[in-house]
PDB file of N, CA, C and O in Angstrom:
ATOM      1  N   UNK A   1     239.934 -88.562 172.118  1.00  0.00           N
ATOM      2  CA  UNK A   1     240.866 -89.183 173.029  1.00  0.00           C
ATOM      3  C   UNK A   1     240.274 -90.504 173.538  1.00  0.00           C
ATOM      4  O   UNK A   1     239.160 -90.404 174.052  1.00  0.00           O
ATOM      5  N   UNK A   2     240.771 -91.602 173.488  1.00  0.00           N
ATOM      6  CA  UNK A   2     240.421 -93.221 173.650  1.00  0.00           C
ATOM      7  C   UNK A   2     240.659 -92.936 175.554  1.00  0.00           C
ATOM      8  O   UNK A   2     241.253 -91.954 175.999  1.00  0.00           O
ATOM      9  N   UNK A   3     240.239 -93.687 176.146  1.00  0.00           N
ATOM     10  CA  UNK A   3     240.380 -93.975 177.477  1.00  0.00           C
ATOM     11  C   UNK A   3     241.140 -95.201 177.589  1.00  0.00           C
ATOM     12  O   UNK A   3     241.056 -96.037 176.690  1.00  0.00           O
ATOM     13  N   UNK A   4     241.794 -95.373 178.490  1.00  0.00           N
ATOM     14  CA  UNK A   4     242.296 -96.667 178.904  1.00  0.00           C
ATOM     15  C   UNK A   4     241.729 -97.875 179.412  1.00  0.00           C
ATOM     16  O   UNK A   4     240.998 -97.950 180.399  1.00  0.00           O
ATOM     17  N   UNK A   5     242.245 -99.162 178.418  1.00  0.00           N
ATOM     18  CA  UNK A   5     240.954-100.244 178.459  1.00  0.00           C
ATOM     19  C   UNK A   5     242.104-100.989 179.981  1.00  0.00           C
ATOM     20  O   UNK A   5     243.286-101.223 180.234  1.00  0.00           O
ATOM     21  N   UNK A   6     240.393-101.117 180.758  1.00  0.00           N
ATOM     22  CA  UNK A   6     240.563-101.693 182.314  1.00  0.00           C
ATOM     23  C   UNK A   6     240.889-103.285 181.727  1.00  0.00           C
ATOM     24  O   UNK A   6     240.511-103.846 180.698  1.00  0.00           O
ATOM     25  N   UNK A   7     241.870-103.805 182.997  1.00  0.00           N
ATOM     26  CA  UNK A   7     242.211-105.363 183.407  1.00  0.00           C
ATOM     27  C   UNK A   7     241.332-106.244 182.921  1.00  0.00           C
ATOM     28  O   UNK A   7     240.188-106.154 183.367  1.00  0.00           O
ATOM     29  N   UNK A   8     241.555-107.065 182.133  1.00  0.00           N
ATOM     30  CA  UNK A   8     240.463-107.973 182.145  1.00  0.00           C
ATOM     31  C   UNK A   8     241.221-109.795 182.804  1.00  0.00           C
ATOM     32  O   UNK A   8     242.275-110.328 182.456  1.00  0.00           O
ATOM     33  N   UNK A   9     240.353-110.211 183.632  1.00  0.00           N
ATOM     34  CA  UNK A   9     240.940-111.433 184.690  1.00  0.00           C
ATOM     35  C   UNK A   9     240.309-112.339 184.256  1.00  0.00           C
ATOM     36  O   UNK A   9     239.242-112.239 183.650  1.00  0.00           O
ATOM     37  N   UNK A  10     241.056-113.604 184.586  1.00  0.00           N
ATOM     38  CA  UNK A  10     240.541-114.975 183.753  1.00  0.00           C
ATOM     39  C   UNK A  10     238.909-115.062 184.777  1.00  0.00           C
ATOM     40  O   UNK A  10     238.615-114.479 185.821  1.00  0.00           O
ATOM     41  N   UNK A  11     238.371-115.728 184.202  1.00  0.00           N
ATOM     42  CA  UNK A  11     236.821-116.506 184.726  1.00  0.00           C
ATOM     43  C   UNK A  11     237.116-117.692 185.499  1.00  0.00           C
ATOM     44  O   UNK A  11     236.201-118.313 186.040  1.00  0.00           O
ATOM     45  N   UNK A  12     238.338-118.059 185.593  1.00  0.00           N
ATOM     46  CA  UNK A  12     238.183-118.930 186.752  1.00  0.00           C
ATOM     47  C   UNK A  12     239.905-118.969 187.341  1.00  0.00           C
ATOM     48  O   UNK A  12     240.883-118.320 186.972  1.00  0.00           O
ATOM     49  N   UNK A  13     239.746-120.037 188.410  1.00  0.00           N
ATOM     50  CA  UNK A  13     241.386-120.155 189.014  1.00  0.00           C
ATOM     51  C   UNK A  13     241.712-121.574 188.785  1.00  0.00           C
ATOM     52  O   UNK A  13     240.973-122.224 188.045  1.00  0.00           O
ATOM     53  N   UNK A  14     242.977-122.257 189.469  1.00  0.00           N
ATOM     54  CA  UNK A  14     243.623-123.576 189.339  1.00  0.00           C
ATOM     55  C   UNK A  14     243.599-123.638 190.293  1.00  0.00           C
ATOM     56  O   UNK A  14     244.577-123.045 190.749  1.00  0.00           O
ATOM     57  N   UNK A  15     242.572-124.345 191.571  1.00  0.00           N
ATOM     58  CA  UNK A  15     243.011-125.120 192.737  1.00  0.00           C
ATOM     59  C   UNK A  15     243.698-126.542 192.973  1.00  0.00           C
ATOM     60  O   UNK A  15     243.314-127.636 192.560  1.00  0.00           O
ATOM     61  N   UNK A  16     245.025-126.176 193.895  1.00  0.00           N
ATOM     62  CA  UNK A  16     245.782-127.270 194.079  1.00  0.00           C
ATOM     63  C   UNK A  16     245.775-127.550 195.396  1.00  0.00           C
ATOM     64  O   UNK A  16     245.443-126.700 196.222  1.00  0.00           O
ATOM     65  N   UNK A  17     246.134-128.744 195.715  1.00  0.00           N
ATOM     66  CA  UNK A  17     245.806-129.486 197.022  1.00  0.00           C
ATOM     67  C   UNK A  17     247.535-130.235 197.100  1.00  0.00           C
ATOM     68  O   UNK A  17     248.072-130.705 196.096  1.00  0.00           O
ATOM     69  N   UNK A  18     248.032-130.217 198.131  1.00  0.00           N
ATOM     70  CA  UNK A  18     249.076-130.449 199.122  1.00  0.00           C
ATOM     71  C   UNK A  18     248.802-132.098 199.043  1.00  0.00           C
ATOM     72  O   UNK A  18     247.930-132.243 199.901  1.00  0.00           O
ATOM     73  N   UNK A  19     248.993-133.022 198.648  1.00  0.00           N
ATOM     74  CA  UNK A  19     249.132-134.027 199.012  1.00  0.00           C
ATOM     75  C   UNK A  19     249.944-135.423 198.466  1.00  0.00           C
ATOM     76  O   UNK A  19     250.039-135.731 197.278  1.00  0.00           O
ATOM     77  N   UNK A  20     250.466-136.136 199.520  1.00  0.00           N
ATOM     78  CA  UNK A  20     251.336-137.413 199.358  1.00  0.00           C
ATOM     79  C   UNK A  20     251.311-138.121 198.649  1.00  0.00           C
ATOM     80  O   UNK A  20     250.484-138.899 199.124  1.00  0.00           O
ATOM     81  N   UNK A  21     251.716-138.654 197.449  1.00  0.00           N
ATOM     82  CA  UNK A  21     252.052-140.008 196.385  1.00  0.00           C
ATOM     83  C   UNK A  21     253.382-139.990 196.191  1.00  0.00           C
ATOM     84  O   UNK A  21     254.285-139.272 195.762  1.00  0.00           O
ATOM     85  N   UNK A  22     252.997-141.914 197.056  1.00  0.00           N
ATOM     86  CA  UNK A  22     253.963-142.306 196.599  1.00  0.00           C
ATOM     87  C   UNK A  22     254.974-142.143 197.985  1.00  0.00           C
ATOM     88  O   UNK A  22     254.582-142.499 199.096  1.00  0.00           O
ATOM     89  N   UNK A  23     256.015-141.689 197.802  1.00  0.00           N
ATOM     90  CA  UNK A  23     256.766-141.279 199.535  1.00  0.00           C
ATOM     91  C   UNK A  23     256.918-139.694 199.242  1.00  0.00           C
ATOM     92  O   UNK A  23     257.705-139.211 200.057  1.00  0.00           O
ATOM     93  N   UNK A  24     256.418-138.740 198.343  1.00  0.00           N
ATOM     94  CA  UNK A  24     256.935-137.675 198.131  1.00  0.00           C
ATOM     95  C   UNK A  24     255.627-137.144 198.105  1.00  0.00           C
ATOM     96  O   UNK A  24     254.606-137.793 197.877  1.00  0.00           O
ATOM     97  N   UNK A  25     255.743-135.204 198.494  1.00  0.00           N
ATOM     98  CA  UNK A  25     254.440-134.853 198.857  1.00  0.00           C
ATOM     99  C   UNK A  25     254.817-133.792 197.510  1.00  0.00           C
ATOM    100  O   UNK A  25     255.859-133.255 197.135  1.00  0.00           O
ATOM    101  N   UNK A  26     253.423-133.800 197.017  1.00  0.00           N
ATOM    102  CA  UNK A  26     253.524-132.258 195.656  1.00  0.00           C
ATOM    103  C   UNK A  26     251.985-132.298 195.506  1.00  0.00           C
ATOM    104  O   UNK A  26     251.092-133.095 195.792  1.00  0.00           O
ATOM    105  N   UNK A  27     252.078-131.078 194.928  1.00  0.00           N
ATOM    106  CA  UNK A  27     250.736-130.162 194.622  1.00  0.00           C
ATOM    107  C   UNK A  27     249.727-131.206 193.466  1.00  0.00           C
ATOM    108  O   UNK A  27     250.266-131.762 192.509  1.00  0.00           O
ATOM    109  N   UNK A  28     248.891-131.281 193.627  1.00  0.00           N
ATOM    110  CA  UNK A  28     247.692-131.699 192.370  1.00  0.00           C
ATOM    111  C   UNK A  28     246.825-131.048 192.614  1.00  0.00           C
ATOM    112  O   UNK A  28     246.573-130.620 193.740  1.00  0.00           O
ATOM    113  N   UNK A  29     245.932-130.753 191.204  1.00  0.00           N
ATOM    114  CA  UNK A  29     244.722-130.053 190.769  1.00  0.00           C
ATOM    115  C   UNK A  29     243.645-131.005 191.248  1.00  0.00           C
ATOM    116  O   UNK A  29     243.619-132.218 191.039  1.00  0.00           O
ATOM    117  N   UNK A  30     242.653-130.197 192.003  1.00  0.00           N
ATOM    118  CA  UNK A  30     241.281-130.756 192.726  1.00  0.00           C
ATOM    119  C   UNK A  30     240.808-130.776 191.392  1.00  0.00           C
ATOM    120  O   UNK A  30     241.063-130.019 190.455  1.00  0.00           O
ATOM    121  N   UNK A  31     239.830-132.102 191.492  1.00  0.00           N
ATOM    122  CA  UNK A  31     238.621-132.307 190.092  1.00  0.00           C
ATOM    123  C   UNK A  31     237.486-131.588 190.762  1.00  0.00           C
ATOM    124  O   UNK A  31     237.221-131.460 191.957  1.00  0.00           O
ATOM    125  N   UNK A  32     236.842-131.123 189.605  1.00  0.00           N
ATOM    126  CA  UNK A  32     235.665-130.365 189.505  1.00  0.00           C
ATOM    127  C   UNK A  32     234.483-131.177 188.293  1.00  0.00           C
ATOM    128  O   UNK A  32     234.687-131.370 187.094  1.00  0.00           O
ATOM    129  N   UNK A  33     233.698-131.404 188.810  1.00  0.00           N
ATOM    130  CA  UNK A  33     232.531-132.228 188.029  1.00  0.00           C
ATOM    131  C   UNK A  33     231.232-131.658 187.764  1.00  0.00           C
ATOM    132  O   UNK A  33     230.477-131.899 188.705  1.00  0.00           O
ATOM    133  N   UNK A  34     230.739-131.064 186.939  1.00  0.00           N
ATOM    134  CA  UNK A  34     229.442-130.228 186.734  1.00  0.00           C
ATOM    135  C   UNK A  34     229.444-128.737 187.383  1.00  0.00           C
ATOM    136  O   UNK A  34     228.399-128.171 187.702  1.00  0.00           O
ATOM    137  N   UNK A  35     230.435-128.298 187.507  1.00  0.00           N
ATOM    138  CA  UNK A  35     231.226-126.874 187.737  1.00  0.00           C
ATOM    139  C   UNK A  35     231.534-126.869 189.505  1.00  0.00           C
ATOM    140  O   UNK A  35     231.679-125.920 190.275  1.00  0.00           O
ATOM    141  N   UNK A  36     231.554-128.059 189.692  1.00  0.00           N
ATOM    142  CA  UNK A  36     231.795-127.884 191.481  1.00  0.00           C
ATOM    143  C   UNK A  36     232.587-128.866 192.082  1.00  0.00           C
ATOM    144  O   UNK A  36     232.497-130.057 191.787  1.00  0.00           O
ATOM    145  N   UNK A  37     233.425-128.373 192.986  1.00  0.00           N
ATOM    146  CA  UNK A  37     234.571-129.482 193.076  1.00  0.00           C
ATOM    147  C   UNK A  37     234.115-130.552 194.410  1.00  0.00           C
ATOM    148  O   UNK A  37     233.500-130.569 195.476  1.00  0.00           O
ATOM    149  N   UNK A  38     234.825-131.306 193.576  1.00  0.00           N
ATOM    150  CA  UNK A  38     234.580-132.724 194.978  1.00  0.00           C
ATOM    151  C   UNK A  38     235.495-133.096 195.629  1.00  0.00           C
ATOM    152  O   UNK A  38     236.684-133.205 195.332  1.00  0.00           O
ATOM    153  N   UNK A  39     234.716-133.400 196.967  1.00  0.00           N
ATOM    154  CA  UNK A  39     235.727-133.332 197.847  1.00  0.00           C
ATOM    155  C   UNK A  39     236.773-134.223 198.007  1.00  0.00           C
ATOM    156  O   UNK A  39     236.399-135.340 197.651  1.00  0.00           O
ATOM    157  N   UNK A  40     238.032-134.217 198.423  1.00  0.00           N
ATOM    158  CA  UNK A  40     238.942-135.501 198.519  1.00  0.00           C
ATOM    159  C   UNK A  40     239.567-135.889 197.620  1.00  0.00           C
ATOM    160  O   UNK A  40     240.472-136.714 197.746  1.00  0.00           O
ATOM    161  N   UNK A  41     239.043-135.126 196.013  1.00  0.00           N
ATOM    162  CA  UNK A  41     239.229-135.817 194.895  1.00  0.00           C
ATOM    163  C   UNK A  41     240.344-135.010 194.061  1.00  0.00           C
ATOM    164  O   UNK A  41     240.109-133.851 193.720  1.00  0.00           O
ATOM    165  N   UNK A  42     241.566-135.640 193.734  1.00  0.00           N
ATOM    166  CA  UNK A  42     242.444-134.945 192.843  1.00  0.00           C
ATOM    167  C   UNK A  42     242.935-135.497 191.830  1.00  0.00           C
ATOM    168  O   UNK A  42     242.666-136.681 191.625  1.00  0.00           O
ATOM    169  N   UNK A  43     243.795-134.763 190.924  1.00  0.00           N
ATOM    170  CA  UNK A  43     244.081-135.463 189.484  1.00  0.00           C
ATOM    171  C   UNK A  43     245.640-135.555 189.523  1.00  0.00           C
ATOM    172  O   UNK A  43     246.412-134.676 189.139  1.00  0.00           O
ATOM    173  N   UNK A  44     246.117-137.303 190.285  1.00  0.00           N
ATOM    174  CA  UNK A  44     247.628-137.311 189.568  1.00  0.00           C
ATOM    175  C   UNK A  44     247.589-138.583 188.446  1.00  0.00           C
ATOM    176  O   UNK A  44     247.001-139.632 188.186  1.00  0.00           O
ATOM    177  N   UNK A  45     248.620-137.720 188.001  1.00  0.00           N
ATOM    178  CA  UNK A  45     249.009-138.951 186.340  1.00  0.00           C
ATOM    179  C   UNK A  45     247.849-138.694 185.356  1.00  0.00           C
ATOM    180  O   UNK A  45     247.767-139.470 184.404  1.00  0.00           O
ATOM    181  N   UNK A  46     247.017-137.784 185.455  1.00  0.00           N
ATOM    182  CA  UNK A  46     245.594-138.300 184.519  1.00  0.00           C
ATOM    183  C   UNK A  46     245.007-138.278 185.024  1.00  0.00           C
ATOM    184  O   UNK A  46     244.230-137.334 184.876  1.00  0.00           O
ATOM    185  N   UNK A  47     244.682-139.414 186.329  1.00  0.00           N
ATOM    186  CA  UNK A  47     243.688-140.092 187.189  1.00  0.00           C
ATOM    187  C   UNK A  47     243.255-139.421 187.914  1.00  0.00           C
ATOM    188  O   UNK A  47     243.992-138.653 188.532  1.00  0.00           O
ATOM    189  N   UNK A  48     241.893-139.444 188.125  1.00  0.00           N
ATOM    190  CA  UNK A  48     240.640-139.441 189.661  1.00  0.00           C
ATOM    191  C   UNK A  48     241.341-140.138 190.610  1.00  0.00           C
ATOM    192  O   UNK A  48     241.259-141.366 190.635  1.00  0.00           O
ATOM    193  N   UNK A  49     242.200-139.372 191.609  1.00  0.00           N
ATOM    194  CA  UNK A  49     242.339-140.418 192.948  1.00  0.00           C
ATOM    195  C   UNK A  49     241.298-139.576 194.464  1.00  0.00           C
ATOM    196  O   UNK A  49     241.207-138.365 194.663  1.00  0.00           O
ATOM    197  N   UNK A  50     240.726-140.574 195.213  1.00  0.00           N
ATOM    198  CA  UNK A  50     241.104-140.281 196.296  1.00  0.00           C
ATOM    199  C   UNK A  50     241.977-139.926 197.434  1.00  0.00           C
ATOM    200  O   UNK A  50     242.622-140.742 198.093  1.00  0.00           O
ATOM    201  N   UNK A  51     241.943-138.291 197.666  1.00  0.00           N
ATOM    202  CA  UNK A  51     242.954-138.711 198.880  1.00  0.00           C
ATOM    203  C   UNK A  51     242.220-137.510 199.960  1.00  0.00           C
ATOM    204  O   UNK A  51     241.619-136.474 199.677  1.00  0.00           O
ATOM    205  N   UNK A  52     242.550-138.136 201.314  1.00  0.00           N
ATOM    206  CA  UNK A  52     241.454-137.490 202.550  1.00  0.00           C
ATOM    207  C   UNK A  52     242.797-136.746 202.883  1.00  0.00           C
ATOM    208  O   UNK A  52     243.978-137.090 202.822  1.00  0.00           O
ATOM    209  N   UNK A  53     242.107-135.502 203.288  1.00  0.00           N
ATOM    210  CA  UNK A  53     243.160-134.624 204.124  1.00  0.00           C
ATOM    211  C   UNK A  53     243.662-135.302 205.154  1.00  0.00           C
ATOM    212  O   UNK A  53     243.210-136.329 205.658  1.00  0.00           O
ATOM    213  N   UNK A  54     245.341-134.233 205.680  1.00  0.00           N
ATOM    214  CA  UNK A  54     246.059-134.564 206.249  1.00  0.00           C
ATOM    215  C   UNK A  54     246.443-133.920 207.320  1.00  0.00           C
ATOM    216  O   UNK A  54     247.354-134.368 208.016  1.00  0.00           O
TER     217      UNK A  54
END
């Protein structure tokens, strides 16, 4: 009789950050650089922008 194979969960998550471009506010993915994220720093269009909390 086989046992039942347990959950297996991804190794990591998608952090998104709340913030304004442009006149409209939507979610972007925080950059992460050498496995650790930096602060302030998110990815719209492609790009590395700065943006300071709100």
């Amino acid at each position: 009789m086989e046992l039942p194979r347990k959950h297996k969960y991804a190794n990591r998550v998608k952090i998104l950050k709340y913030v304004k471009a442009g006149e409209k506010w939507r979610f972007a993915n925080v950059v992460a650089k050498s496995g650790k994220l930096v602060r302030d720093h998110v990815l719209i269009s492609g790009m590395d922008e700065l943006r300071s909390l709100v």
